[in-house]
C-alpha positions in Angstrom: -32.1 31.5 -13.6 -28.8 29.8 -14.3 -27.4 27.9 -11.5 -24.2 28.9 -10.2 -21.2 26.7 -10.4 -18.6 26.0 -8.1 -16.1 27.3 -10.9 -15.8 31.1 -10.7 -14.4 31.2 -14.4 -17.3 29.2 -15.6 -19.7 31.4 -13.7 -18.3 34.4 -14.8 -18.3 33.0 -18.6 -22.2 31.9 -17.7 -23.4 35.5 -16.6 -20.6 37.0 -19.7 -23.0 34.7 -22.2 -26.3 36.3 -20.7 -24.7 39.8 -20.9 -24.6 39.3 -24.8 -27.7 37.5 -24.9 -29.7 40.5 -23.3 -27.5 42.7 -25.5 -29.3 41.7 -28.6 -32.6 42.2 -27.2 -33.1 44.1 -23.5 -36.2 43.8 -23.5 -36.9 40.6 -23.2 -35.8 40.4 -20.1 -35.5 37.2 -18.0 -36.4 35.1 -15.0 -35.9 35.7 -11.6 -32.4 36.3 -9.9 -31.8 34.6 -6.8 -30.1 36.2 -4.1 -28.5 34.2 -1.1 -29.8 36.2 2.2 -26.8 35.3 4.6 -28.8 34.4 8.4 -27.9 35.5 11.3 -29.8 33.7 14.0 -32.9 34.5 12.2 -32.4 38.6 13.0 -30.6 39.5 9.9 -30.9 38.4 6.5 -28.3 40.0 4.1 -27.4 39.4 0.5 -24.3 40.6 -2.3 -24.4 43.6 -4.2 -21.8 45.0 -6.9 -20.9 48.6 -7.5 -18.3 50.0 -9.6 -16.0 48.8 -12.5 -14.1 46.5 -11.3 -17.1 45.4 -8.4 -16.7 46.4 -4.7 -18.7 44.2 -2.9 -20.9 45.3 0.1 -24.0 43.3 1.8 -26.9 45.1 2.4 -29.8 44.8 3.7 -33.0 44.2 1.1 -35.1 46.8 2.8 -38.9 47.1 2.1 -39.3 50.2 4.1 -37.2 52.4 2.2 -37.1 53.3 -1.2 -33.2 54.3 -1.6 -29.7 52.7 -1.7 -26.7 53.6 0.1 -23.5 52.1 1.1 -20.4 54.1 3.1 -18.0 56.2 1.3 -14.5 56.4 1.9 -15.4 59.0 4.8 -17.3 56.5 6.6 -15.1 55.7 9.2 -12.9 59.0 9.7 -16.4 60.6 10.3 -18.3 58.1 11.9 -16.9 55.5 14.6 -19.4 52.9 14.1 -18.6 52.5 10.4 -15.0 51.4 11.0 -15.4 48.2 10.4 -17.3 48.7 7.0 -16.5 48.2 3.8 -16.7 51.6 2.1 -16.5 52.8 -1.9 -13.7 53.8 -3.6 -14.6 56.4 -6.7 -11.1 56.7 -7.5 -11.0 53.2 -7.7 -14.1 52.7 -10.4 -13.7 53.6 -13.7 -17.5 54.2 -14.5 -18.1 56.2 -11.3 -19.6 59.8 -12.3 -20.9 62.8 -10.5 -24.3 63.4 -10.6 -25.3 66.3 -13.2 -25.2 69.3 -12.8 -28.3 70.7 -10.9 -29.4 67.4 -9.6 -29.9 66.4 -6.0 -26.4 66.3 -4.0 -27.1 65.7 -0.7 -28.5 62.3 0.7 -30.2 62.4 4.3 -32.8 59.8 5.7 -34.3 58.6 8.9 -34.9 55.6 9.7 -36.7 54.0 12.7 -33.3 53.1 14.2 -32.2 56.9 13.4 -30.5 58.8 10.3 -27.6 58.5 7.7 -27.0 61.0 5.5 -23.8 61.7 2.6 -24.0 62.1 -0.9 -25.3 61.4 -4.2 -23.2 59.4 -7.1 -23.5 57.6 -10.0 -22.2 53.9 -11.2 -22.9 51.0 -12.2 -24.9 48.5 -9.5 -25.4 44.7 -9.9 -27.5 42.3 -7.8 -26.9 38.0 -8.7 -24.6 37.3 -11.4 -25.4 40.3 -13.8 -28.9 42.0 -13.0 -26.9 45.3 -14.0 -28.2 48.9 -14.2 -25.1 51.1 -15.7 -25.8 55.0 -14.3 -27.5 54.0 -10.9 -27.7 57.0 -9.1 -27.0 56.1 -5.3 -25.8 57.6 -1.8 -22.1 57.8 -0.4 -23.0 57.6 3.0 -20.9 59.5 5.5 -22.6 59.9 8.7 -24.1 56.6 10.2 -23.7 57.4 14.1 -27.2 58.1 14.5 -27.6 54.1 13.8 -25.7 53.5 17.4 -24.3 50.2 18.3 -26.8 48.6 15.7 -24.9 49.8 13.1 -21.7 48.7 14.5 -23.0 45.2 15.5 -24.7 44.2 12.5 -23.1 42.8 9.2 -24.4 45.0 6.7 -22.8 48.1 5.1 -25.5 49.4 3.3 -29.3 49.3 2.7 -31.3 48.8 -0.9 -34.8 49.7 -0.8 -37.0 47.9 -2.4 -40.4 50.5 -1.9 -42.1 52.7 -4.2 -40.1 55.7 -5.3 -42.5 57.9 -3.5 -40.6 57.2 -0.4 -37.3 58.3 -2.3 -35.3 60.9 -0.7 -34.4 61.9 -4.7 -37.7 62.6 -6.3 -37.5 62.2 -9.7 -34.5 60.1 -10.0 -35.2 55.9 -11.0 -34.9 53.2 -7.9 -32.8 50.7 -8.5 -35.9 48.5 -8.9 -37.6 50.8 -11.6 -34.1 51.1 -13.5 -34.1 47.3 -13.6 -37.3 47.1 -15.0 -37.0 50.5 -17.3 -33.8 48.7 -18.9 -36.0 45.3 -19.6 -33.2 43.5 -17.5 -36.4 41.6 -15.6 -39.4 40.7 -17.6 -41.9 40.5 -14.1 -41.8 43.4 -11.6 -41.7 41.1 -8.9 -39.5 40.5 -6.0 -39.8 37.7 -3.4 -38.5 36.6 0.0 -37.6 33.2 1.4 -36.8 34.1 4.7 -34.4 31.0 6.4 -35.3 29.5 9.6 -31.7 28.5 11.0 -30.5 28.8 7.7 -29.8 30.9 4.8 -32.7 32.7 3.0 -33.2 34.1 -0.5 -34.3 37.3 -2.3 -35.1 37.0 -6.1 -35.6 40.0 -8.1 -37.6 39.5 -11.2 -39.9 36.9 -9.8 -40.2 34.0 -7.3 -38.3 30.8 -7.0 -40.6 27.9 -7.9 -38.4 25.4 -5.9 -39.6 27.4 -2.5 -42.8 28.8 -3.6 -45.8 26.9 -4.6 -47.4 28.7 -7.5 -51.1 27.1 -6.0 -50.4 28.6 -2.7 -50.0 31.9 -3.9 -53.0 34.7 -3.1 -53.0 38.4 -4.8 -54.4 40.9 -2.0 -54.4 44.8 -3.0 -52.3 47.3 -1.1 -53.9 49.4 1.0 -54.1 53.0 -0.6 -52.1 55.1 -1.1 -49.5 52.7 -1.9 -46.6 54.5 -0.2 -45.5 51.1 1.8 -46.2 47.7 1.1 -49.2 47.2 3.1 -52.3 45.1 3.3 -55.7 44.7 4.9 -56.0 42.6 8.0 -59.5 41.3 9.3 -57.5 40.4 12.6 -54.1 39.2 13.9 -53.4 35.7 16.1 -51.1 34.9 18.5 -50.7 31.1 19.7 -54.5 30.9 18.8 -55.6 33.8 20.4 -56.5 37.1 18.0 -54.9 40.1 20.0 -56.2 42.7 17.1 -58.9 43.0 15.0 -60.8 45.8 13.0 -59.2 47.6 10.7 -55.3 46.4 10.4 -52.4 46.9 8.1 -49.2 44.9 8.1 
């Protein structure tokens, strides 16, 4: 990965240069892209995605629970008190912004542990780093967020990206972000990482891991426990300040 500059026309003229480089052959992919997670006070870790022609910016949260990616529409707010403060899409405002075809999925609803959002389906274009990039990304407008409470309001997210398997999609059928990015040979590994910040910012790379946080020697494989619906994986037994408070048969 390319390291960003203080200059933000050399940067843009950096990830222009990899745009035609991946131009003449997709599928060769590249390394990973490195994602700053903003920290706050170790609870939230948040990072930078782009959507639309030209880019609205929203931070979202990098969510390994969920499989979908929403961020609030324009009738966020009007509908929903707690969104007020958001920033919110404008399709009017994006010239690649479509409508999803006809007979596909409209409506967007999910629940999360904290409660549900729901809205609607649209398509356009979606960029993570300088220019990870998937074109038709189909994603939700999100118009009702007060089931998320005071959560929603407090936190400084917008919107959520899920980074799960697409069985956990509320829009069977239709490519993750994720499976896009690898479908389009923008990444070469179907990896993603974490470096999660103590006191400080952390980092999500798509595409890979960052060698300069991760030791490649360090590094174990363990299968997922089946089905993999969730990232999951066996536990002989958990410890806490020495003491193991769980064993048997554990998932985490």
């Amino acid at each position: 990965t390319i390291m960003m500059s203080s200059s933000t026309s050399h940067s843009a003229a950096i990830a222009t240069e990899r745009k035609l480089i991946r131009g003449v052959n997709k599928q060769q992919g590249h390394d990973e892209e490195n994602i700053i997670l903003k920290n706050t006070m170790n609870a939230q870790y948040i990072g930078e995605i782009k959507v639309g022609t030209p880019p609205q910016s929203f931070m979202v949260v990098f969510d390994t629970g969920s499989a979908d990616l929403w961020v609030p529409g324009e009738k966020c707010a009007a509908e929903s008190p707690n969104c007020a403060a958001k920033s919110t899409f404008k399709t009017g405002a994006s010239s690649t912004n479509k409508a999803v075809a006809e007979g596909a999925k409209q409506d967007f609803a999910i629940h999360y542990g904290s409660g549900p959002v729901s809205g609607s389906f649209t398509v356009d274009q979606v960029v993570v780093g300088q220019d990870d990039e998937v074109d038709d990304q189909t994603f939700a407008l999100v118009e009702h967020t007060a089931g998320l409470g005071l959560l929603y309001q407090k936190a400084h997210f917008d919107g959520i990206l899920g980074l799960a398997f697409p069985q956990l999609s509320q829009n069977p059928g239709v490519k993750t972000f994720m499976q896009n990015l690898i479908a389009n040979g923008v990444i070469k590994s179907h990896v993603f990482s974490f470096y999660i910040g103590n006191g400080q910012d952390g980092e999500v790379a798509i595409g890979g891991y960052d060698k300069a946080k991760m030791k490649e020697d360090t590094l174990n494989c363990i299968d997922l426990v089946q089905p993999a619906n969730y990232w999951l994986t066996p536990m002989d037994h958990v410890k806490f300040g020495g003491e193991i408070v769980s064993s048997g048969k554990n998932a985490g």
